[in-house]
C-alpha positions as a Python dict, from the first residue, in 0.01 Angstrom:
ca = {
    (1, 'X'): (0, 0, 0),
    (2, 'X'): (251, 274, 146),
    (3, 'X'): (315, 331, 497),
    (4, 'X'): (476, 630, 682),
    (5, 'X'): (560, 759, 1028),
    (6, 'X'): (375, 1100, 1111),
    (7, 'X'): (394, 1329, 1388),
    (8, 'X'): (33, 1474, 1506),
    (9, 'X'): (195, 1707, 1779),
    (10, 'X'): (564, 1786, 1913),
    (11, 'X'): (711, 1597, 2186),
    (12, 'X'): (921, 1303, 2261),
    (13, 'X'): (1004, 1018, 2106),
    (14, 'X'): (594, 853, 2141),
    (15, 'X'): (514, 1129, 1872),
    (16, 'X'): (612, 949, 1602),
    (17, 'X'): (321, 715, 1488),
    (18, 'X'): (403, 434, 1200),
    (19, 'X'): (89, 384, 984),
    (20, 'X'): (-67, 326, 608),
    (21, 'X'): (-103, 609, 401),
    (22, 'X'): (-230, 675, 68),
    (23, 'X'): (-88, 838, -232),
    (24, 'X'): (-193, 1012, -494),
    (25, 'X'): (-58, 1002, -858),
    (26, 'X'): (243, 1196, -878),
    (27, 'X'): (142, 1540, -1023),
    (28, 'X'): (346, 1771, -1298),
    (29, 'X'): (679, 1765, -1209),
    (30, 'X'): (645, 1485, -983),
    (31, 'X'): (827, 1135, -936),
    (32, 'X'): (734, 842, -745),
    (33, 'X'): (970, 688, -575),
    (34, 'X'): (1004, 344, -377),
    (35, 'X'): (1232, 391, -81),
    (36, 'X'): (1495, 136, -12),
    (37, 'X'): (1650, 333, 269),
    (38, 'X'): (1597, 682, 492),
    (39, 'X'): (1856, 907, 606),
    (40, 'X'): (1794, 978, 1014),
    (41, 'X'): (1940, 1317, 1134),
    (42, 'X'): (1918, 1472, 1408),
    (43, 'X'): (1744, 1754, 1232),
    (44, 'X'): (1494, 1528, 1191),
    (45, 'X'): (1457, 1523, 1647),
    (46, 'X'): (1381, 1929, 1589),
    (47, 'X'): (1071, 1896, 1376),
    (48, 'X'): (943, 1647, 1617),
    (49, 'X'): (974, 1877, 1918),
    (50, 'X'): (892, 2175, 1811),
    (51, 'X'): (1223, 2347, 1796),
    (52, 'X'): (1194, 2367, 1446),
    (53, 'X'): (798, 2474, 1248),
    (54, 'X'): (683, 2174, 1023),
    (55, 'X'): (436, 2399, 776),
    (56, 'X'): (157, 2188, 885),
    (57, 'X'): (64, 1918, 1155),
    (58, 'X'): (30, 1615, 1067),
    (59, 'X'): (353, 1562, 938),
    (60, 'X'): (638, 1343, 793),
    (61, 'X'): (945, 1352, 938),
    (62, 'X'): (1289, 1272, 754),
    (63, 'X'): (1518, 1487, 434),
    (64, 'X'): (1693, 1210, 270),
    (65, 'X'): (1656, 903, 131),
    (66, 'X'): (1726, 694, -203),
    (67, 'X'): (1485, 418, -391),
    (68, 'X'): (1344, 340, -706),
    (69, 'X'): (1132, 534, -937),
    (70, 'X'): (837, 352, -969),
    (71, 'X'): (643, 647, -1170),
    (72, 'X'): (688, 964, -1295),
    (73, 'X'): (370, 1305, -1366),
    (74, 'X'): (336, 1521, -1652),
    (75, 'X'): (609, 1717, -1745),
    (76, 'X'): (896, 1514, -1579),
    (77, 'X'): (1206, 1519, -1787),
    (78, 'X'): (1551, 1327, -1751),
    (79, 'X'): (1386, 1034, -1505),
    (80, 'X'): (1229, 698, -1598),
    (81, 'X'): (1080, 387, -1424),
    (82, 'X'): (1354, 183, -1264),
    (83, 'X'): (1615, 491, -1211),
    (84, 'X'): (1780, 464, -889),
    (85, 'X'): (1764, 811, -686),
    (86, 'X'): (1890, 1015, -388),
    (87, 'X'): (1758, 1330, -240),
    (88, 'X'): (1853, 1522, 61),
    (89, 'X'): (1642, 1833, 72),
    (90, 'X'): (1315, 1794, 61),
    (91, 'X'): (1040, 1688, 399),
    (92, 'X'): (881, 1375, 446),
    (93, 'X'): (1133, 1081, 417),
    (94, 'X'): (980, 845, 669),
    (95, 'X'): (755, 657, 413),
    (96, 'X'): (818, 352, 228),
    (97, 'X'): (690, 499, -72),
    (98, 'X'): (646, 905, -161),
    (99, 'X'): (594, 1167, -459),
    (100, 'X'): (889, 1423, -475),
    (101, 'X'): (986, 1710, -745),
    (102, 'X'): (1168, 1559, -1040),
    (103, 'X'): (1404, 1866, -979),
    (104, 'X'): (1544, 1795, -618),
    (105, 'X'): (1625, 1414, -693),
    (106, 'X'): (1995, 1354, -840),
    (107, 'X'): (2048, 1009, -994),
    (108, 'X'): (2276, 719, -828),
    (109, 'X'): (2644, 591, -1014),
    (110, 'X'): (2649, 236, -969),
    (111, 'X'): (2916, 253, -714),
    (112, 'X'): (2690, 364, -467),
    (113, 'X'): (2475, 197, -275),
    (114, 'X'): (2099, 297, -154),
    (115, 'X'): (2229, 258, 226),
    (116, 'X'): (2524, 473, 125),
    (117, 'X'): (2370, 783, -41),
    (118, 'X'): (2045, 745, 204),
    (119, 'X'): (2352, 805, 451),
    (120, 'X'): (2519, 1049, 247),
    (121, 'X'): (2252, 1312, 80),
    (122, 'X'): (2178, 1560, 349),
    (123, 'X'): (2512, 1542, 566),
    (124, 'X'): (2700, 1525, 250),
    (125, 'X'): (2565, 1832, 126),
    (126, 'X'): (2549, 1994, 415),
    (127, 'X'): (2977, 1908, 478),
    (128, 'X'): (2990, 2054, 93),
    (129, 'X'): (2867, 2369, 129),
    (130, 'X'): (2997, 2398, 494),
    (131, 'X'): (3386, 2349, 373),
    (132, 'X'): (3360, 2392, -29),
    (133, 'X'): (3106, 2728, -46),
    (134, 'X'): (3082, 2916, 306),
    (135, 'X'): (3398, 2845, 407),
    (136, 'X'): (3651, 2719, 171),
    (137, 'X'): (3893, 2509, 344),
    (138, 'X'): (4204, 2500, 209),
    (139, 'X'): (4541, 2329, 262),
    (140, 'X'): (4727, 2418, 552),
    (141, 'X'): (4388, 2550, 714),
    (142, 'X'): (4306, 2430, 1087),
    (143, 'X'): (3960, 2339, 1100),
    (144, 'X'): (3800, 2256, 1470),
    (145, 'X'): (3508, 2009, 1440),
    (146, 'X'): (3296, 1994, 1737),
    (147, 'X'): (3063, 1542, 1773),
    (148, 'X'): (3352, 1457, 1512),
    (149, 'X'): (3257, 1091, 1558),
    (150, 'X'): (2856, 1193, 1465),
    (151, 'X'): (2737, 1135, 1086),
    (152, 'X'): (2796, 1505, 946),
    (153, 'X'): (3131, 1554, 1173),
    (154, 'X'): (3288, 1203, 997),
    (155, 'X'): (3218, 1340, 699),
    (156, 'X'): (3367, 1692, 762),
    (157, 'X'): (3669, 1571, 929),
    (158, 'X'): (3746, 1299, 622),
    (159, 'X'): (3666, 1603, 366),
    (160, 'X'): (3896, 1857, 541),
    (161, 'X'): (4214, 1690, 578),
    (162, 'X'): (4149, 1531, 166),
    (163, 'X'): (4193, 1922, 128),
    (164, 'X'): (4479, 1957, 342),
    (165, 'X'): (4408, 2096, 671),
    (166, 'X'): (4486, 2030, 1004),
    (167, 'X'): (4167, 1887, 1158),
    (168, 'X'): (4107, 1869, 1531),
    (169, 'X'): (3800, 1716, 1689),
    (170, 'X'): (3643, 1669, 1984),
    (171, 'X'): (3401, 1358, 2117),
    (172, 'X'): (3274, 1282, 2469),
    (173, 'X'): (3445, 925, 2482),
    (174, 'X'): (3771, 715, 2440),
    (175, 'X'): (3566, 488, 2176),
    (176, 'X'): (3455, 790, 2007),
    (177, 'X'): (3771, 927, 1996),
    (178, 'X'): (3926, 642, 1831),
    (179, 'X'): (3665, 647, 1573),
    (180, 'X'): (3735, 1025, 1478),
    (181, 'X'): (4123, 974, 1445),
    (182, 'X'): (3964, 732, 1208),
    (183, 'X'): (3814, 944, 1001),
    (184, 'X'): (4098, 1228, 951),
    (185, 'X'): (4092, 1392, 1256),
    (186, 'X'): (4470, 1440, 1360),
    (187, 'X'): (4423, 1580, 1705),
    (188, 'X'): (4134, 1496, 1904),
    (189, 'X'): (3968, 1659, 2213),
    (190, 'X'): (3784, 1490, 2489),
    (191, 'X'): (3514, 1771, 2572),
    (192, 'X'): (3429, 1604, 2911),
    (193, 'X'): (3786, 1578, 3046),
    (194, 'X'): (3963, 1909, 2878),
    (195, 'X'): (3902, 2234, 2794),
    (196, 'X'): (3867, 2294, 2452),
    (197, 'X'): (3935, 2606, 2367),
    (198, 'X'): (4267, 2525, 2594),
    (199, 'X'): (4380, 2234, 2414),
    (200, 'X'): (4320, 2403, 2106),
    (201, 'X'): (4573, 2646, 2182),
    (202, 'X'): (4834, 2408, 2292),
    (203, 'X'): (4757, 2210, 1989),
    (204, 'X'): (4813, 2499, 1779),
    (205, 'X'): (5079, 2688, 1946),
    (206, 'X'): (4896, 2978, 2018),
    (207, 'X'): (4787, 3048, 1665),
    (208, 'X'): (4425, 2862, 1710),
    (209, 'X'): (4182, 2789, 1467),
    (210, 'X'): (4054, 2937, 1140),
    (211, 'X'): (3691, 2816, 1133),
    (212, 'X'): (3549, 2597, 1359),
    (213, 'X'): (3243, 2392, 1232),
    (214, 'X'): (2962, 2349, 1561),
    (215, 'X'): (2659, 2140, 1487),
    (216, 'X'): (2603, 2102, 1892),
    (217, 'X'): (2521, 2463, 2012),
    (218, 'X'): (2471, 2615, 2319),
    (219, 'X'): (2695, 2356, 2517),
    (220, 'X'): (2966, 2486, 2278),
    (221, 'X'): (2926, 2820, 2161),
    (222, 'X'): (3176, 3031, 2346),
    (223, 'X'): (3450, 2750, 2363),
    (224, 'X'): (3393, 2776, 1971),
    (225, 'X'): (3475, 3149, 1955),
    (226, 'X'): (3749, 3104, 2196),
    (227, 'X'): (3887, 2889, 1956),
    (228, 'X'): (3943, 3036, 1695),
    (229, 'X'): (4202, 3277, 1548),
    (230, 'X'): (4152, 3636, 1489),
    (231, 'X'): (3916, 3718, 1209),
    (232, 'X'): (3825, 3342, 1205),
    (233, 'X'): (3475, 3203, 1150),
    (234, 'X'): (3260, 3013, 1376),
    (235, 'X'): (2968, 2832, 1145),
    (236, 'X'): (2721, 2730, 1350),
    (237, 'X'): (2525, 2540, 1194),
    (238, 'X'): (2306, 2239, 1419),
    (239, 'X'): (2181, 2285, 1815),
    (240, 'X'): (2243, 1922, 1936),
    (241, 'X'): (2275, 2083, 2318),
    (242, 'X'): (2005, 2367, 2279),
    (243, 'X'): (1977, 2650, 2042),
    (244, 'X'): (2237, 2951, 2103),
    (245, 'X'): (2055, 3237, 2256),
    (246, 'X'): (2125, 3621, 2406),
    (247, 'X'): (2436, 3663, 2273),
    (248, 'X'): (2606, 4010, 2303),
    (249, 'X'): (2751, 4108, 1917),
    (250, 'X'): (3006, 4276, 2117),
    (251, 'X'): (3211, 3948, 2217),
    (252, 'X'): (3276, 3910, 1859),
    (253, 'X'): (3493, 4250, 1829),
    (254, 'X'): (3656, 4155, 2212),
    (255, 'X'): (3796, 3806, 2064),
    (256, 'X'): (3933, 3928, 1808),
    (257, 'X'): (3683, 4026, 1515),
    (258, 'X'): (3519, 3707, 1477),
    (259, 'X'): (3248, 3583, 1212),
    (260, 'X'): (2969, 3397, 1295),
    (261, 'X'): (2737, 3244, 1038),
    (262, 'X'): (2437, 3088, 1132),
    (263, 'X'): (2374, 2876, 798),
    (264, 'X'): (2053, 2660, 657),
    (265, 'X'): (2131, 2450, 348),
    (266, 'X'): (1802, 2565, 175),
    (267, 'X'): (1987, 2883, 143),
    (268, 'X'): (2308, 2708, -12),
    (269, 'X'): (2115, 2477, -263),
    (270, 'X'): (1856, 2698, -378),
    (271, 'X'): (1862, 2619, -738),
    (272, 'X'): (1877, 2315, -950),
    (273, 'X'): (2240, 2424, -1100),
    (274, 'X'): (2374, 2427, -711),
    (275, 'X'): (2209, 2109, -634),
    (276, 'X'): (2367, 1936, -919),
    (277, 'X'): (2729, 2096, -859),
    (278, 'X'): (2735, 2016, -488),
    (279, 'X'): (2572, 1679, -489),
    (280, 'X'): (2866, 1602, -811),
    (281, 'X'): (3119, 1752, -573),
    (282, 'X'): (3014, 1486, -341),
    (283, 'X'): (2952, 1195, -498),
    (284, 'X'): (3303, 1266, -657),
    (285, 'X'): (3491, 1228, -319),
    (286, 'X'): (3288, 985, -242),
    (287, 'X'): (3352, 750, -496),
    (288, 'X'): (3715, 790, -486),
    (289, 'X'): (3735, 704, -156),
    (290, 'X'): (3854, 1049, -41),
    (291, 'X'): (3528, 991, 184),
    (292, 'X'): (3386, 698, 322),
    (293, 'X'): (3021, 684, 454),
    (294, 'X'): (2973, 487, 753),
    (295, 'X'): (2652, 313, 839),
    (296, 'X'): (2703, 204, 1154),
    (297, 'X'): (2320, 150, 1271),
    (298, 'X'): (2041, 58, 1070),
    (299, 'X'): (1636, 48, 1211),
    (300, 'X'): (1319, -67, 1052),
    (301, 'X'): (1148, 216, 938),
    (302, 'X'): (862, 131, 1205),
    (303, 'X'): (1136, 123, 1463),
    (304, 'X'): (1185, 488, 1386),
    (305, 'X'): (1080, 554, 1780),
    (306, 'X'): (1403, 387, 1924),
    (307, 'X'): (1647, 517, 1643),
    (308, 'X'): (1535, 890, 1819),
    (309, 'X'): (1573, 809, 2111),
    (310, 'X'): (1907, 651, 2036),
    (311, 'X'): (2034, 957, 1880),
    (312, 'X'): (1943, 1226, 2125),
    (313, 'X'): (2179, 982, 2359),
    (314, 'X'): (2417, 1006, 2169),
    (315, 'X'): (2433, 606, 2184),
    (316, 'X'): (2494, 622, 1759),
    (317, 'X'): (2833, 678, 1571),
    (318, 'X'): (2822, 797, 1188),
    (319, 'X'): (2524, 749, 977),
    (320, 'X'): (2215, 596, 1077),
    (321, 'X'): (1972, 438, 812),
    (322, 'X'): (1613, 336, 853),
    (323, 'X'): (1482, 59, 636),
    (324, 'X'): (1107, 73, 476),
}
């Protein structure tokens, strides 16, 4: 018996609806895997109001999670019963049990736990390819991270300053701010009390940043280019306050030749060779400690109502897991 939480129509948090489902055998190419633990992101809140297209209503929510192959279709090479797996790219985590491709699932060391890489899989990879691929930090780099104290923001901040940049952050709170100095940030920014863009300069003496990393959006979008540095790079890359609309190209030439990228990880791990390197990229720093995952909130999988709504209020900190 497998259950899952599907969405029927966009809206709030009522939307999602917890309830049996039932499976088919996995088909070519296909693994089944029992879920230990599910990845919550605030991706995830998109889907469910419409701000992002699911292909087709109903739906399952959710992009990562890690389990137990309990079966595996035609075809399938390099996976058995009893592997332990993590994925981070692919629709319809919010199950206790689910078929995926064989070819988006990367296998678990030892040293990490199902909590951990259910944490880790899609912020992970999406901190990879945001500092190691788009924009490759590199020492002496200063790197602005806008919700440093959120899941994908504890990651990037611990990530950049292993590579030897100057990190700055900003939070909305005193707690939060402790919790980002943390994890590597060595200057942090209360957005509610300062101006950002302002204390970035002081920070940096005038010479501001050279990419600033936004997963919050509209709130922050022209603090973010006034930021940075000339021919720096804002990556844009989440709308936590709104998505960014009517802007005027010509801003980017005023403020000094800036880059904007507006990046989906789809495009980044398009192929089973990237998906390996980045996800071995990752579980590397991970497992030396260069990067620690914090699960600071777990739910029940059928609690996955209240975990929403206690993300869009910004009442979590790091990673979030939901339990089948």
């Amino acid at each position: 018996m497998a259950f899952a939480v599907r969405v029927y129509e966009h809206g709030g948090p009522e939307v999602l609806k917890y309830e049996e489902v039932t499976l088919p055998e996995p088909g070519a190419g296909e693994v089944r895997v029992k879920q230990t633990a599910v990845g919550l992101n605030f991706i995830d809140t998109y889907f469910r109001t419409g701000l992002y297209k699911p292909a087709a209503y109903p739906f399952v929510p959710g992009n990562e999670g890690a389990g137990v192959v309990v079966s595996v279709g035609k075809g399938v090479k390099g996976f058995k019963k009893g592997d332990r797996v993590a994925y981070g790219t692919v629709m319809g985590s919010y199950a206790t049990e689910r078929n995926l491709p064989a070819d988006k699932l990367i296998k678990l060391p030892k040293r990490i736990s199902d909590k951990t890489a259910a944490a880790m899989m899609l912020k992970g990879l999406t901190a990879q390819y945001l500092l190691r691929s788009l924009f490759k930090v590199k020492k002496k780099h200063v790197v602005l991270v806008h919700a440093a104290a959120g899941g994908v923001g504890q990651i990037l901040t611990q990530w950049a300053n292993a590579l030897g940049a100057t990190v700055i952050g900003t939070v909305g709170s005193k707690e939060k701010a402790a919790i980002a100095k943390k994890n590597g940030c060595h200057h942090v920014i209360l957005y509610r009390d300062e101006d950002v863009a302002k204390r970035v300069a002081e920070i940096t003496k005038g010479k501001k940043c050279d990419v600033v990393y936004d997963g919050v959006g509209k709130s922050t979008f022209m603090s973010s280019l006034d930021s940075l540095k000339p021919r720096g790079m804002l990556v844009s890359y989440g709308n936590a306050s709104g998505p960014v609309d009517g802007v005027n190209l010509g801003i980017l030439a005023t403020k000094g030749s800036l880059i904007v990228s507006r990046p989906t990880m789809a495009h980044y791990f398009a192929t089973r060779k990237e998906l390996e390197a980045g996800a071995k990229d990752l579980m590397k720093v991970v497992e030396k400690g260069k990067v620690k995952i914090q699960v600071n909130q777990t739910y029940p999988l059928k609690e996955a109502q209240q975990a929403h709504r206690d993300l869009e209020a910004r009442n979590t900190t790091g990673q979030t897991v939901l339990l089948p």
